[in-house]
DRENZANU-600558 format. One line per field, with one value per residue: residue in three letters; x, y, z of N, C-alpha, C in turn. Coordinates in nm, 4 decimals, always signed. Example, Ala and Ser with C-alpha at 12.3 -4.5 7.8 and 13.67 -1.06 7.14 Angstrom:
BEGIN
r = (ALA, SER) .
n.c1 = (+1.3190, +1.2850) .
n.c2 = (-0.5690, -0.2250) .
n.c3 = (+0.7800, +0.7080) .
ca.c1 = (+1.2300, +1.3670) .
ca.c2 = (-0.4500, -0.1060) .
ca.c3 = (+0.7800, +0.7140) .
c.c1 = (+1.3200, +1.2900) .
c.c2 = (-0.3300, +0.0030) .
c.c3 = (+0.7800, +0.7870) .
% end
This chain:
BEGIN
r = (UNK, UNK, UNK, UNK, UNK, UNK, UNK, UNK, UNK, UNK, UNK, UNK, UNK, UNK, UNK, UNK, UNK, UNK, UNK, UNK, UNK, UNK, UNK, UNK, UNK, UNK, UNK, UNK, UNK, UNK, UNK, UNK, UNK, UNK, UNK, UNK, UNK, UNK, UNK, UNK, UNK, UNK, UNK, UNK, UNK, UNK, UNK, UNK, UNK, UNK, UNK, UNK, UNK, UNK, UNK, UNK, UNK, UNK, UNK, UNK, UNK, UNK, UNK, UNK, UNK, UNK, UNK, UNK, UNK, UNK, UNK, UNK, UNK, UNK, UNK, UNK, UNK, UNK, UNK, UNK, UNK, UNK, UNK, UNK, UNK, UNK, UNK, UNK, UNK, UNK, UNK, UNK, UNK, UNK, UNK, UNK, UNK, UNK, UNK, UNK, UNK, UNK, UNK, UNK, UNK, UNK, UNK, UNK, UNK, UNK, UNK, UNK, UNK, UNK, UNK, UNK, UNK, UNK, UNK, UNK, UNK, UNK, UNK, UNK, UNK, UNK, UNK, UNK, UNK, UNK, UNK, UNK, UNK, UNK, UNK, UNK, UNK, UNK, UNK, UNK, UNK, UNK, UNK, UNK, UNK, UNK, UNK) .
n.c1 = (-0.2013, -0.2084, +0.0327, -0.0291, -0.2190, -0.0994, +0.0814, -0.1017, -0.1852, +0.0256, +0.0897, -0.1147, -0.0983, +0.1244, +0.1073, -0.1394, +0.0464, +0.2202, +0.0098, -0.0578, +0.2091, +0.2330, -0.0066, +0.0392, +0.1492, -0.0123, -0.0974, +0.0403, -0.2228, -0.3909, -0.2598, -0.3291, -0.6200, -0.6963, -0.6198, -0.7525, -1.0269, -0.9977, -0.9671, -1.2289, -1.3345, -1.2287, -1.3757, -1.6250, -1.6542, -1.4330, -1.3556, -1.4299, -1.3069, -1.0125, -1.0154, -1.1018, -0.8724, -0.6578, -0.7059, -0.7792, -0.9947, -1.3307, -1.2340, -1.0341, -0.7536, -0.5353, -0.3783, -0.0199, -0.1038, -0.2318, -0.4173, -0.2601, -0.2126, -0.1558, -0.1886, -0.1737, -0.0242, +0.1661, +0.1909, +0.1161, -0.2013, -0.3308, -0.2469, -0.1745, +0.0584, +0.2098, +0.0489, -0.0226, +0.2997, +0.5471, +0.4686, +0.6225, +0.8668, +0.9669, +1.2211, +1.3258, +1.4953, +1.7467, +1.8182, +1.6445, +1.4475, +1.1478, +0.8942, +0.9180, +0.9218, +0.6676, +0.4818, +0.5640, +0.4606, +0.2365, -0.0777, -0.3927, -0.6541, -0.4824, -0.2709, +0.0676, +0.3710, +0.6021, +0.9153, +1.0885, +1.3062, +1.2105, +1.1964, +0.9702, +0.6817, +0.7390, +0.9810, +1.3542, +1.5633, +1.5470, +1.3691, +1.2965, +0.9904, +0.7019, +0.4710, +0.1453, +0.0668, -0.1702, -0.3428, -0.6047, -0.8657, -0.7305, -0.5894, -0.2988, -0.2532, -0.1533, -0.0840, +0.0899, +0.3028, +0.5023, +0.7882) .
n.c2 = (+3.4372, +3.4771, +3.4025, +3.0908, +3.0733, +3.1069, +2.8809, +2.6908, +2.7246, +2.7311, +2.3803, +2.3313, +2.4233, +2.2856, +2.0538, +2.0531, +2.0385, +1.8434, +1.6103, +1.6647, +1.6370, +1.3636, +1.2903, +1.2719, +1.0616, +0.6863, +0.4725, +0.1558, +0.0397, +0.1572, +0.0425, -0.2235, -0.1934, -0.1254, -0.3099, -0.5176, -0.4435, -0.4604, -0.6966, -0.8427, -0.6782, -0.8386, -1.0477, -1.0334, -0.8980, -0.9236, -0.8620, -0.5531, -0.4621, -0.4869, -0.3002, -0.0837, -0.0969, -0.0330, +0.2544, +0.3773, +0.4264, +0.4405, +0.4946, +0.3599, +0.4608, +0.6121, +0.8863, +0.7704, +0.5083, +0.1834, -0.0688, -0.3168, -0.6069, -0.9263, -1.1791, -1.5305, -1.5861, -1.3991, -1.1445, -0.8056, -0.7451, -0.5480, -0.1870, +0.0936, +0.2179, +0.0094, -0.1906, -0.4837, -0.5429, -0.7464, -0.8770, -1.1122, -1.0869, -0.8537, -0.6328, -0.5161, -0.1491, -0.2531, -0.5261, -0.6941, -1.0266, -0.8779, -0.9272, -1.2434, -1.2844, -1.1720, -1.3513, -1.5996, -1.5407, -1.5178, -1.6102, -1.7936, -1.6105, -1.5907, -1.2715, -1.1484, -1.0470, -0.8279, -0.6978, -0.4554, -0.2406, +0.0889, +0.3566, +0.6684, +0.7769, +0.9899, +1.0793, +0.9359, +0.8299, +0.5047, +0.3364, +0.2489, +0.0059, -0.1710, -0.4310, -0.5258, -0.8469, -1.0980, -1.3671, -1.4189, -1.5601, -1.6460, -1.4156, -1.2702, -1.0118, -0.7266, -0.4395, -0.1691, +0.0335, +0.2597, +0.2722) .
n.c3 = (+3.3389, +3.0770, +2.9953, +3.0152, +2.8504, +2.6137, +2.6245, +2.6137, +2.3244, +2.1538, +2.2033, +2.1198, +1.8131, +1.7413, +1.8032, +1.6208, +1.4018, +1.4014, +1.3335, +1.0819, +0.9245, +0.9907, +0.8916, +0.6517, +0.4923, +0.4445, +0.7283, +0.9069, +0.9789, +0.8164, +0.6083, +0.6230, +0.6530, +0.4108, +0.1791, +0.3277, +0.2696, -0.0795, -0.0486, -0.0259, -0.2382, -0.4538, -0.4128, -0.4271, -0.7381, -0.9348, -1.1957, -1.1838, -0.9608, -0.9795, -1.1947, -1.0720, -0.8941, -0.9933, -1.1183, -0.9118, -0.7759, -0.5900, -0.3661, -0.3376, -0.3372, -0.1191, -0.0127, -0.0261, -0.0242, -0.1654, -0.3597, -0.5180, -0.7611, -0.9139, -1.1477, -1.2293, -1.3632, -1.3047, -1.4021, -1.3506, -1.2955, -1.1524, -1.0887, -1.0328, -1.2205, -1.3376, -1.4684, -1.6402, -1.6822, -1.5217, -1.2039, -1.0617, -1.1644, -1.0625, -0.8461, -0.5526, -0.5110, -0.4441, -0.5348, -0.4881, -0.4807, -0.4733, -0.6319, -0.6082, -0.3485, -0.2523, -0.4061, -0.3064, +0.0282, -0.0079, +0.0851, +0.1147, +0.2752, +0.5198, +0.5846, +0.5054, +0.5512, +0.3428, +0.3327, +0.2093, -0.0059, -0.1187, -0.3101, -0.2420, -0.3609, -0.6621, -0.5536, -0.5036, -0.3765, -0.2158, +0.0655, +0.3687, +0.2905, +0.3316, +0.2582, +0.3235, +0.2585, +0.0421, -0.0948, -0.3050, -0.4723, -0.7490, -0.7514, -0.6630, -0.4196, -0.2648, -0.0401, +0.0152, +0.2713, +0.3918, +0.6253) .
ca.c1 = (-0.3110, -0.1389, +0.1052, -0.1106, -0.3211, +0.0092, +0.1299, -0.1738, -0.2200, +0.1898, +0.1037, -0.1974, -0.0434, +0.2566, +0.0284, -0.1870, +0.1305, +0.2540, -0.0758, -0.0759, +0.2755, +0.1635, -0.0917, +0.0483, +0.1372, -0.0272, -0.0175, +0.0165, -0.3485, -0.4717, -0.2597, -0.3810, -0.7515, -0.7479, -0.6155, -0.9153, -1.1667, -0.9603, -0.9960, -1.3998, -1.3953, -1.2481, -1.4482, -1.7563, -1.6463, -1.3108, -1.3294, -1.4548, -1.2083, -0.9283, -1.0259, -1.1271, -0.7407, -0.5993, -0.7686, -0.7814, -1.1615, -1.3994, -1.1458, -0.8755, -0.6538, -0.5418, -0.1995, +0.0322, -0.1274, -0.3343, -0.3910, -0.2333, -0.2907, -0.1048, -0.2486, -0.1090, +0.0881, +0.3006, +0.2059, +0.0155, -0.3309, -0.4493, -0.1624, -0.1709, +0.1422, +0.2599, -0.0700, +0.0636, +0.4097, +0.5886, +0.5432, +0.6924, +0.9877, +1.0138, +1.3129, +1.4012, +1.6319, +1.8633, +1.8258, +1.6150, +1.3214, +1.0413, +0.7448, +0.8928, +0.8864, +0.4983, +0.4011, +0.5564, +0.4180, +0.0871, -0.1654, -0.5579, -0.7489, -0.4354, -0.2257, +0.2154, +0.4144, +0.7271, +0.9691, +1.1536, +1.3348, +1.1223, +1.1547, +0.8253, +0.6366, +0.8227, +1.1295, +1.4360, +1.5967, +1.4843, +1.3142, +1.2125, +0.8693, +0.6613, +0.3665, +0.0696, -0.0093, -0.2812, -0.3987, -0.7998, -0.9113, -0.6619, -0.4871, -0.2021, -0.3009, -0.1028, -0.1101, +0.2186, +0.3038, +0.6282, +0.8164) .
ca.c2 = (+3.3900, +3.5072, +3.2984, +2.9605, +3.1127, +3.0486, +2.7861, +2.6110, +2.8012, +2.6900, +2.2895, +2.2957, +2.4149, +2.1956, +1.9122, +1.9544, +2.0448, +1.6597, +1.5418, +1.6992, +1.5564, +1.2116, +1.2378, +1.2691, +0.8737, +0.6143, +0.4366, +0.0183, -0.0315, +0.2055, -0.0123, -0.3533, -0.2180, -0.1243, -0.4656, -0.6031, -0.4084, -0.5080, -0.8812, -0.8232, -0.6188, -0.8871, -1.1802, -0.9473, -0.8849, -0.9053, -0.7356, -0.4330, -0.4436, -0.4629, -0.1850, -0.0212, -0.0852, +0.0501, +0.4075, +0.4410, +0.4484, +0.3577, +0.4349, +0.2513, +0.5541, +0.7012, +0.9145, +0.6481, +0.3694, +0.1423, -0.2360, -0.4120, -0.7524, -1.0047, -1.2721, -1.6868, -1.5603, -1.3248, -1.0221, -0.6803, -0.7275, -0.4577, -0.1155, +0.2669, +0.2200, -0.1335, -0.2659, -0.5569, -0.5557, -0.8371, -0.8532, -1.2071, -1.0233, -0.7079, -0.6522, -0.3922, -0.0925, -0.3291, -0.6245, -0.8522, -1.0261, -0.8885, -1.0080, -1.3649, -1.2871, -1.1505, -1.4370, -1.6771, -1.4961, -1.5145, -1.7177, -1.7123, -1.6314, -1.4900, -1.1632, -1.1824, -0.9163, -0.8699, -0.5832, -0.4029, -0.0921, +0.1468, +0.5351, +0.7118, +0.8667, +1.1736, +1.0692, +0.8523, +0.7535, +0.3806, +0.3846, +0.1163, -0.0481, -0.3427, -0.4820, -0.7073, -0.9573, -1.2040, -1.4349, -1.4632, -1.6252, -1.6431, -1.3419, -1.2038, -0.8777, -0.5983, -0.2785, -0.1972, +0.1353, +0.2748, +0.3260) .
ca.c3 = (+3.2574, +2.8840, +2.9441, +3.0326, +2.6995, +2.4858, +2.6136, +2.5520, +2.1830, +2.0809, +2.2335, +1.9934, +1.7030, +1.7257, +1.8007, +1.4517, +1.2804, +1.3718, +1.2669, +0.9737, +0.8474, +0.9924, +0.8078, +0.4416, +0.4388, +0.5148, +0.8480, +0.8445, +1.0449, +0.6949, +0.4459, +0.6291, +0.6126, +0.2793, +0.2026, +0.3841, +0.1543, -0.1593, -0.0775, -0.0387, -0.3515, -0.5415, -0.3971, -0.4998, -0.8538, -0.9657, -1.3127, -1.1527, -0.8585, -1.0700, -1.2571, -0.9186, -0.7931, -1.0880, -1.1660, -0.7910, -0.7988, -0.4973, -0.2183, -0.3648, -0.3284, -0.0198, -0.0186, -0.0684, -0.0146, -0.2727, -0.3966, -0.6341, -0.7811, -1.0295, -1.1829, -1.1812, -1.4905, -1.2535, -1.4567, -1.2444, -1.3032, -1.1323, -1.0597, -1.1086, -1.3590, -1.3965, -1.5266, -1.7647, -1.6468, -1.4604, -1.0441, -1.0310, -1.2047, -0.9608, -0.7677, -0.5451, -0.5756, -0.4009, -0.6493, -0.4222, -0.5586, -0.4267, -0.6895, -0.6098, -0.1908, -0.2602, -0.4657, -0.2023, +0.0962, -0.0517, +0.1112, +0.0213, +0.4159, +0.6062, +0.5149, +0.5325, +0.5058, +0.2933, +0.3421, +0.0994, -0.0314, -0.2581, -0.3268, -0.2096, -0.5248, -0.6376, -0.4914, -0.5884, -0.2931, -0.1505, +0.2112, +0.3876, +0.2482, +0.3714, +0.1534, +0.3204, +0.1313, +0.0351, -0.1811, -0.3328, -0.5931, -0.8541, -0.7524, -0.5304, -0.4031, -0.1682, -0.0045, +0.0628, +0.3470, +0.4494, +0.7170) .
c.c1 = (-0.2737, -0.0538, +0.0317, -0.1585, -0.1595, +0.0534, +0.0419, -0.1868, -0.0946, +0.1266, -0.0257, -0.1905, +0.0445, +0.1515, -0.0715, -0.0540, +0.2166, +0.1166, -0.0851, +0.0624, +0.2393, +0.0688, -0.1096, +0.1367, +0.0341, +0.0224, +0.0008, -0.1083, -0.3964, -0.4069, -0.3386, -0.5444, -0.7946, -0.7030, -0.7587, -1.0171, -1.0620, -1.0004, -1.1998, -1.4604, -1.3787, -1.3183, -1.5652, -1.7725, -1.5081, -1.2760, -1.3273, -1.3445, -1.0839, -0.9055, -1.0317, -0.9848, -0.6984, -0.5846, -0.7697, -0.8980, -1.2283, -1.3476, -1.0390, -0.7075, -0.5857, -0.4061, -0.1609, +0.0225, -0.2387, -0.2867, -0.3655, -0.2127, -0.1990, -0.1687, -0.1628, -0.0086, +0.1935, +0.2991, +0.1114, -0.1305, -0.4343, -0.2691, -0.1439, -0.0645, +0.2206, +0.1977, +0.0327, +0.2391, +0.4536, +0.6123, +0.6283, +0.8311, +1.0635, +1.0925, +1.3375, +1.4730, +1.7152, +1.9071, +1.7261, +1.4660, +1.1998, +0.9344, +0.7873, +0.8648, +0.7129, +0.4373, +0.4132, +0.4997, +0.2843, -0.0002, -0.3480, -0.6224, -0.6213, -0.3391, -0.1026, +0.2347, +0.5360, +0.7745, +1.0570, +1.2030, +1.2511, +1.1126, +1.0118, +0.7821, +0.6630, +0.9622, +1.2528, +1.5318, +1.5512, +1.4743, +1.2700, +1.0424, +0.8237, +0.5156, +0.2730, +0.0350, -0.0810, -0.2819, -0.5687, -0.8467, -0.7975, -0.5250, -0.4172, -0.2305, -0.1869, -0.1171, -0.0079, +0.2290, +0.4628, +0.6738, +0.8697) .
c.c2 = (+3.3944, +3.4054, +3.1300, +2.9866, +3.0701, +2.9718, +2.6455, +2.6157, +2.6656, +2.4911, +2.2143, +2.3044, +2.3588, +2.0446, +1.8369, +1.9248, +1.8743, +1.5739, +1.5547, +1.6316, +1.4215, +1.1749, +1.2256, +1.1544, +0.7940, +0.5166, +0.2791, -0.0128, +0.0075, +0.0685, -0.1960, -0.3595, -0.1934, -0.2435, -0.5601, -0.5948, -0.4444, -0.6547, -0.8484, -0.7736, -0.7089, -1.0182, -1.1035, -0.9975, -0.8317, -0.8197, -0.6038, -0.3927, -0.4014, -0.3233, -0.0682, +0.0345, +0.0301, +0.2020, +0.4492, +0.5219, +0.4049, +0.3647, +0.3665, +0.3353, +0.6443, +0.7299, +0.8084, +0.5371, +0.3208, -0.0051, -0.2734, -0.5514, -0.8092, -1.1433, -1.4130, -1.6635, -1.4934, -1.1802, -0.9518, -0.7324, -0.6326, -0.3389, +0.0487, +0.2698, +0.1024, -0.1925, -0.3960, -0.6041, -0.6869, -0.8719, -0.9571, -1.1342, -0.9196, -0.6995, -0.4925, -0.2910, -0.1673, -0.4829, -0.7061, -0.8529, -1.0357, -0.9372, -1.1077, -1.3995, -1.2920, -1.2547, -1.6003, -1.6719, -1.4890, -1.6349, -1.6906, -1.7159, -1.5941, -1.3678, -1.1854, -1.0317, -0.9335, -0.7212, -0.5364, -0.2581, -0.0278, +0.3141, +0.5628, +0.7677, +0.9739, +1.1277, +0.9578, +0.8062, +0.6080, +0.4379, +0.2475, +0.0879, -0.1785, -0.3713, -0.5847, -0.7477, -1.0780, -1.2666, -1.4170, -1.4412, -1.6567, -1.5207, -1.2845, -1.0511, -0.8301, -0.5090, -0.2224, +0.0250, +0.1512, +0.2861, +0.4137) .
c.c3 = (+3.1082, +2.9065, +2.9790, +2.8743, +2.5884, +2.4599, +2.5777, +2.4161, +2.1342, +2.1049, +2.1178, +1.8821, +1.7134, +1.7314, +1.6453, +1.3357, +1.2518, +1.3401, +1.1402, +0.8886, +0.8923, +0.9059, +0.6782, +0.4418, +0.5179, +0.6157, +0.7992, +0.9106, +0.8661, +0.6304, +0.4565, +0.6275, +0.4707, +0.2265, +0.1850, +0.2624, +0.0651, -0.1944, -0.0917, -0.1821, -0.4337, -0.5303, -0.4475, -0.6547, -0.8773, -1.0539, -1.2480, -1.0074, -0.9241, -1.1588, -1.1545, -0.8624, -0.8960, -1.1382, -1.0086, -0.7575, -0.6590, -0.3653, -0.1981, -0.3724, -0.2202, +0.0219, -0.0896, -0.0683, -0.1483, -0.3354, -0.4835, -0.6513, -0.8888, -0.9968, -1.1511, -1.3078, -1.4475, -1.3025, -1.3525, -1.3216, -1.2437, -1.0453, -1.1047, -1.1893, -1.3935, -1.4172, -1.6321, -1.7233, -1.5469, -1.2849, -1.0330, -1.0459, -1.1109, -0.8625, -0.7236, -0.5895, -0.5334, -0.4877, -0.5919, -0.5116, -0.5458, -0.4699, -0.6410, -0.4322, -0.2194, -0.2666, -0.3174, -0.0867, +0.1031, +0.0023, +0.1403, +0.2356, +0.5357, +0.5078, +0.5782, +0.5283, +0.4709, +0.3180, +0.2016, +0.1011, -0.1364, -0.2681, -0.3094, -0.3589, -0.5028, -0.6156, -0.5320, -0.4925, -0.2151, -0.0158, +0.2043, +0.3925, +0.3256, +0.3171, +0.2723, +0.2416, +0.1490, -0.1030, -0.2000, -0.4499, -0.6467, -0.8541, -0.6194, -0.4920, -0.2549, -0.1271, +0.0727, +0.1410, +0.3773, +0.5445, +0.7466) .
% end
């Protein structure tokens, strides 16, 4: 009977302890539903979405995941630290050119996905990344998860 009692105890702590690192990234169902709500927030009200993505306000923040947006100019319009900055421009650590995959990949009413290399936050090694992406309204929007 003690040992049934442990072996159940040990199968439950090992079981949260892989939930618990699973659960410090996001998965890709999370980064394709936050996505979802992104597009809704900015068909709503864009200004405030934008601002929303950015500050990581409203739910727009979860671990590593979170939406960002560039305008028809190619610059971020909505990014916890490349606000202003150039996505069209943005290239991997490997050189490739992911703002110009995004922007191509972009289509307004379905969601693509582009892959990529990208160090996790904190970290400085590349890992493999993959971004969905959309189009709506005026802007390109993402929510990019790792693998």
């Amino acid at each position: 009977m003690l040992q049934q009692l442990f072996a159940v105890s040990a199968l439950a702590f090992f079981g949260s302890v892989g939930s618990a690192v699973a659960a410090e990234y996001g998965t890709p169902a999370e980064a394709k539903a936050l996505l979802e709500k992104a597009v809704m927030a900015v068909k709503a009200d864009k200004t405030k979405a934008l601002v929303m993505f950015t500050k990581g306000e409203g739910g727009f923040k979860d671990r590593d995941l979170y939406p960002y947006c560039g305008g028809p100019d190619g610059y971020f319009t909505a990014h916890p630290t490349l606000l202003g900055k150039s996505l069209k421009d943005l290239r991997d650590k490997y050189g490739r050119p992911l703002g110009e995959e995004v922007y191509a990949a972009a289509r307004d009413g379905s969601i693509a996905e582009v892959s990529y290399m990208w160090p996790r936050p904190g970290q400085t090694d590349p890992v493999a990344k993959v971004a969905f992406v959309t189009r709506v309204d005026d802007q390109v929007c993402a929510v990019g998860y790792y693998k």
